[in-house]
C-alpha positions, 0 to 999 in steps of 0.5 A: 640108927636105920629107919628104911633102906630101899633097893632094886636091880642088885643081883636077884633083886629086880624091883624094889624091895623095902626094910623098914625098921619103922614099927607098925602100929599094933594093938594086940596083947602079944605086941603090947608086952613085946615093947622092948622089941623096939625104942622111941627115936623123936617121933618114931618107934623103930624095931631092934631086930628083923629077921629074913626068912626064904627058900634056898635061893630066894634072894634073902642073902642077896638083900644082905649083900647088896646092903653090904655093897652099897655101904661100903662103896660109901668108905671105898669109893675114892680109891676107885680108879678109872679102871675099876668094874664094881662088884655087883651083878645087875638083874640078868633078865628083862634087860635090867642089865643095862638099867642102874641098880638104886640105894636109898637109906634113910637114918638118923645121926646126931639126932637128926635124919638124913636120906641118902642115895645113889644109883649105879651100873657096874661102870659107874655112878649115875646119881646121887642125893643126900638131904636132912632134916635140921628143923624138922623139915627136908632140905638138900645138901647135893643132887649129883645126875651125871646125865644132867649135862657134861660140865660139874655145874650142870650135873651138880646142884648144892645149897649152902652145907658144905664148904666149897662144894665144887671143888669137892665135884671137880675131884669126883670121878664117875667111879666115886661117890661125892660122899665119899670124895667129901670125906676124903677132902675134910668136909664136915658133914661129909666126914660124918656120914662116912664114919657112919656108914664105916663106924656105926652100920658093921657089916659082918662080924669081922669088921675091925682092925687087929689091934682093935680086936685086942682093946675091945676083947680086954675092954668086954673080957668077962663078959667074952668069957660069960658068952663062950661058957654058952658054947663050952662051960668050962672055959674061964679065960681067954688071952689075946696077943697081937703078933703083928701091929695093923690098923687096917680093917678087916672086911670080907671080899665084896664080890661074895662077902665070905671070910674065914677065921683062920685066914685072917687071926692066925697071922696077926693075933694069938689066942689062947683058951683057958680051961676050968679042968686044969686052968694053966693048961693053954688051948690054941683057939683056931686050931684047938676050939670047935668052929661054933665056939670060933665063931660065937667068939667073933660074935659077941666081940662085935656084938658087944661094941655094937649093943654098947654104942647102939651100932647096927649090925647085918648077919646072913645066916646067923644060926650057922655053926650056932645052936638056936638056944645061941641064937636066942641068946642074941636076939634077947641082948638085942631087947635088952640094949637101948637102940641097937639094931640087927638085921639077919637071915635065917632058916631057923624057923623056932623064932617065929613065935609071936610071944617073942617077935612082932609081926612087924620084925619078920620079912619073907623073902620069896623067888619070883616067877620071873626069877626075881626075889620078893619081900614082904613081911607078916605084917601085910597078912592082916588076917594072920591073927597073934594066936595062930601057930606061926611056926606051922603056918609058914612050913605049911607054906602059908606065906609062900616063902618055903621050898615046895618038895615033891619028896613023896616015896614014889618020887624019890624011887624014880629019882634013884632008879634014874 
C-alpha cells in the first residue's frame, strides 16, 4: 500500500507536487461517519481513494503518467541497453531540461515501510536510494550517486541486506536501476520490491498477461456478469477462450501510456456475450457490445484482482465511456475492500460531496503562470467548512483548478464573425 509519492521535472511537472495517502486528522461529523474511506495500517490511517480534479491541461494526467513511468522503469529497466532514450519529457522551460526529473515512494510491503527513489535525465540514471524500517527505525539498503566518483565503489554505498551487492553494481549500467538489475540477479529484497512495483501497484486496466485474463475472468465470473448488468442488464453470460497462448503482460506505450481494446484481445482472446432475450444466441464482445460495456468489463476484471489482494490501482480519466452511477459504483467497492487503493483523474464534478469523500481524498491540479502544473488538495483550505456545496464552490472557481471561459453572447459573436 502507498503512504506518499513525490515528483518534479516529469513533463508539465515542474517543482514537486505530493500525493499523500496519509489521512489527515479531521474531526468533522461528515468525516466521522466516512471511516470506511480509509484503513488503519500499524501507526497510520491511510485513504482508499483519491481523486485529481483540473482544467484541461492542468497537468493532472500528466501526474498519472510520470507515476506509470517511474514504476515501470522499476520492472523495465534491465532491458535498457546503451542506446536507450527514456520516454519522459523533462520541463520545457526555466532550463529544467537540463535538470533530472526525481521519484520518491514511500510504502509498506510485508508490513514493513520502505522509501525508494530515484532521480533520472532522459539519458540516464543519476541517483537512487532504497531505505526501510525493519524495527521501527530507518536504515539503508543502497544509495547509488553516479556524480559521486567514476569507480562503483565511490558511487555505491551498501550496508548489510543484500547478498554481494557489488556485483549487483558492476552489472548495472547508467540505463539501469540497481533495483531492477537486483532483481534480475535473484536478490531477496530486490525481488520483493519489483514484484511490487510489477504485481501490486497496476498501472492501468490492462495490465495482465492473456492467459491471466482467462483464469481471473473464470475465477470472479459471477461477479463479472453482476458488474456488466450495471451497463446492459440483460446480459447473463460470458465465455472467454484463448486463441493464442501468451504470458507476456499487456502494458500501454509509455511515451503516451494509451491502448485499445481492440488491439490487443482480438488476436488472442475470444469473447462471447450471452443474452437473457434468447441466451443461446452468441455476441461477439469487441465487435457487438457498446465501448462502456468493453470497458467496464476490463474495469472490473482488474478491479476485482486488486480489491481482492488489497493492490493499487491508477486511472486517468475514469468517467470515460462510463456513466457517473458506474463510476460511483467503483468508489463504493473501494470503501467496502479492506486496504485497496485507487488513484484517479476526473472532470466529473457529482463526486465532490463531502458526505461521501473526505477533504482530504480530493487534489486540485491547477496550470501555473509559468506553464507548470500545481497540486494541492481541499484539505489545505481550512476555511472551507464540511456544510458548504462543494460541487458549486469548485465550478465557481473557488479553488482555481477550472477553465476560466469568456463565453459571453458577445464574445462568441465576434469569435464566429472572425
Amino acid at each position: 500500500m502507498v503512504l506518499e509519492i513525490r515528483l518534479s521535472n516529469f513533463f508539465s511537472i515542474k517543482d514537486e507536487v505530493v500525493i499523500d495517502f496519509r489521512a489527515a486528522n479531521i474531526k468533522s461529523a461528515n468525516a466521522k461517519a466516512l471511516k470506511n474511506n480509509l484503513f488503519k495500517q500499524g501507526k497510520n490511517e491511510l485513504l482508499k481513494t483519491l481523486i485529481i480534479y483540473g482544467a484541461n491541461a492542468s497537468g493532472k494526467s500528466n501526474i498519472i503518467k510520470a507515476i506509470r513511468f517511474c514504476n515501470a522503469m522499476v520492472f523495465e529497466s534491465h532491458n535498457h541497453n546503451q542506446d536507450t532514450v527514456f520516454n519522459f519529457q523533462p520541463f520545457k522551460f526555466d532550463g529544467y531540461q537540463r535538470k533530472p526529473g526525481t521519484y520518491f515512494i514511500r510504502f509498506i510491503l510485508n508490513e514493513i515501510e520502505y522509501e525508494y527513489s530515484f532521480s533520472l535525465t532522459r539519458n540516464a540514471i543519476i541517483s537512487e536510494s532504497l531505505h526501510y524500517y525493519p524495527k521501527g527505525r530507518i536504515k539503508e539498503i543502497f544509495t547509488r550517486n553516479e556524480n559521486r566518483g567514476k569507480t562503483k565503489k565511490e558511487k555505491y554505498t551498501f550496508t548489510d541486506v543484500i547478498k554481494r551487492p557489488m556485483d549487483v553494481a558492476e552489472n548495472t549500467s547508467e540505463k539501469t536501476l540497481y533495483i531492477s538489475r537486483a532483481s534480475q540477479m535473484d536478490r531477496d529484497i530486490a525481488k520483493d520490491i519489483f514484484n511490487y512495483f510489477h504485481n501490486t501497484f497496476i498501472l492501468n486496466y490492462l495490465g495482465f498477461g492473456v492467459s491471466a485474463i482467462e483464469n481471473i475472468s473464470n475465477q470472479n465470473k459471477k461477479q463479472l456478469i453482476e458488474a456488466l448488468k450495471i451497463a446492459d442488464s440483460d446480459i447473463e453470460d460470458v465465455k472467454i477462450k484463448v486463441l493464442k497462448k501468451s504470458a507476456k503482460s499487456i502494458h500501454a506505450d509509455l511515451t503516451n501510456m494509451t491502448l485499445k481494446v481492440e488491439d490487443v484481445v482480438q488476436d488472442h482472446l475470444q469473447i462471447k456475450t450471452y443474452h437473457s432475450n434468447q441466451p443461446d444466441v452468441a455476441f461477439d464482445f469487441i465487435t457487438e457490445e457498446s465501448q462502456g460495456t468493453i470497458k467496464l468489463f476490463f474495469i472490473m476484471l482488474t478491479l476485482l484482482d486488486v480489491l481482492k489482494h488489497n493492490k493499487v490501482l491508477l486511472i486517468d480519466e475514469i468517467e470515460e465511456s462510463l456513466h457517473p452511477k458506474i463510476i460511483e459504483y467503483i468508489f463504493n467497492l473501494f470503501r467496502a475492500s479492506e486496504k485497496a487503493q485507487l488513484l484517479c483523474t476526473t472532470h466529473n464534478t457529482q463526486f465532490l460531496n463531502l458526505k461521501k469523500i473526505r477533504k482530504d481524498q480530493i487534489y486540485f491540479s491547477n496550470k501555473k503562470a509559468d506553464g507548470s502544473t500545481d497540486l494541492y488538495s481541499l484539505y489545505d483550505y481550512s476555511d472551507f467548512r464540511d456544510t458548504m456545496d462543494l460541487e458549486k464552490a469548485y465550478l465557481q472557481g473557488r479553488f482555481d483548478a477550472v477553465p476560466f471561459i469568456n463565453d459571453s453572447l458577445k464574445q462568441l459573436k465576434q469569435l464566429l464573425n472572425e
